[in-house]
C-alpha positions as CSV (number, residue, x, y, z in Angstrom):
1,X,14.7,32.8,29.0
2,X,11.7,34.0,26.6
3,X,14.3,33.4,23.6
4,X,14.9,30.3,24.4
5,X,11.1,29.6,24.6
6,X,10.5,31.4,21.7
7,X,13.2,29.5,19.6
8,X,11.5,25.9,21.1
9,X,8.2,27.3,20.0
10,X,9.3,28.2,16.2
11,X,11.6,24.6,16.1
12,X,8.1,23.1,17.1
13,X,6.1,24.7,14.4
14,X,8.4,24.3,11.5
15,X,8.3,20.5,13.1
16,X,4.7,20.6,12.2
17,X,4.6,21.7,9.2
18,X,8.0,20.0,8.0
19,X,5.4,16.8,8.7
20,X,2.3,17.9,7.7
21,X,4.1,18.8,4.0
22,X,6.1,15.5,3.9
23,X,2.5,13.6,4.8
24,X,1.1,15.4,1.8
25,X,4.2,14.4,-0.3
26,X,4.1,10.4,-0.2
27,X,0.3,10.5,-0.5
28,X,0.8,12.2,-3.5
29,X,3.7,10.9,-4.5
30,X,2.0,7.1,-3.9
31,X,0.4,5.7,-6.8
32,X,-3.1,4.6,-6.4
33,X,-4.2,1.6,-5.7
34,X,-6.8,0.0,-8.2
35,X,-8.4,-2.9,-8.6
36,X,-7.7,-5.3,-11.0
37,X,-9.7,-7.9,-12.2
38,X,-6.9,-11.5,-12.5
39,X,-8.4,-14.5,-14.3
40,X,-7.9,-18.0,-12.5
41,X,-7.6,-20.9,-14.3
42,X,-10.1,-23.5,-12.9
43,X,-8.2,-26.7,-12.5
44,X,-10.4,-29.7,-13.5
45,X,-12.0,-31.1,-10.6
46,X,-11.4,-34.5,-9.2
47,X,-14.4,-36.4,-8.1
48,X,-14.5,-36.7,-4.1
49,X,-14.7,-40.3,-2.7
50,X,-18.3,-41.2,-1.2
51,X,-16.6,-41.9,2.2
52,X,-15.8,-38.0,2.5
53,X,-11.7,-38.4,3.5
């Protein structure tokens, strides 16, 4: 009985650190995101009608 506990127990912590190291991993591994300035090009306006539709 305490074998079998203490094999659950030790499948449990490698679990846990099996996850913690793969978390670690990708965020690494994940490039990071920046900010880039894009340019838009400005359309030339249209004038509005007066009525507003």
């Amino acid at each position: 009985m305490d074998t079998q506990l203490l094999m659950i127990g030790v499948a449990i912590m490698f679990g846990l650190i099996g996850i913690a190291a793969s978390r670690d991993l990708l965020r690494r591994l994940r490039p990071q995101q920046r900010l880039v300035p894009v340019r838009i090009e400005r359309r030339a306006r249209r004038p509005r009608d007066i009525s507003g539709f």
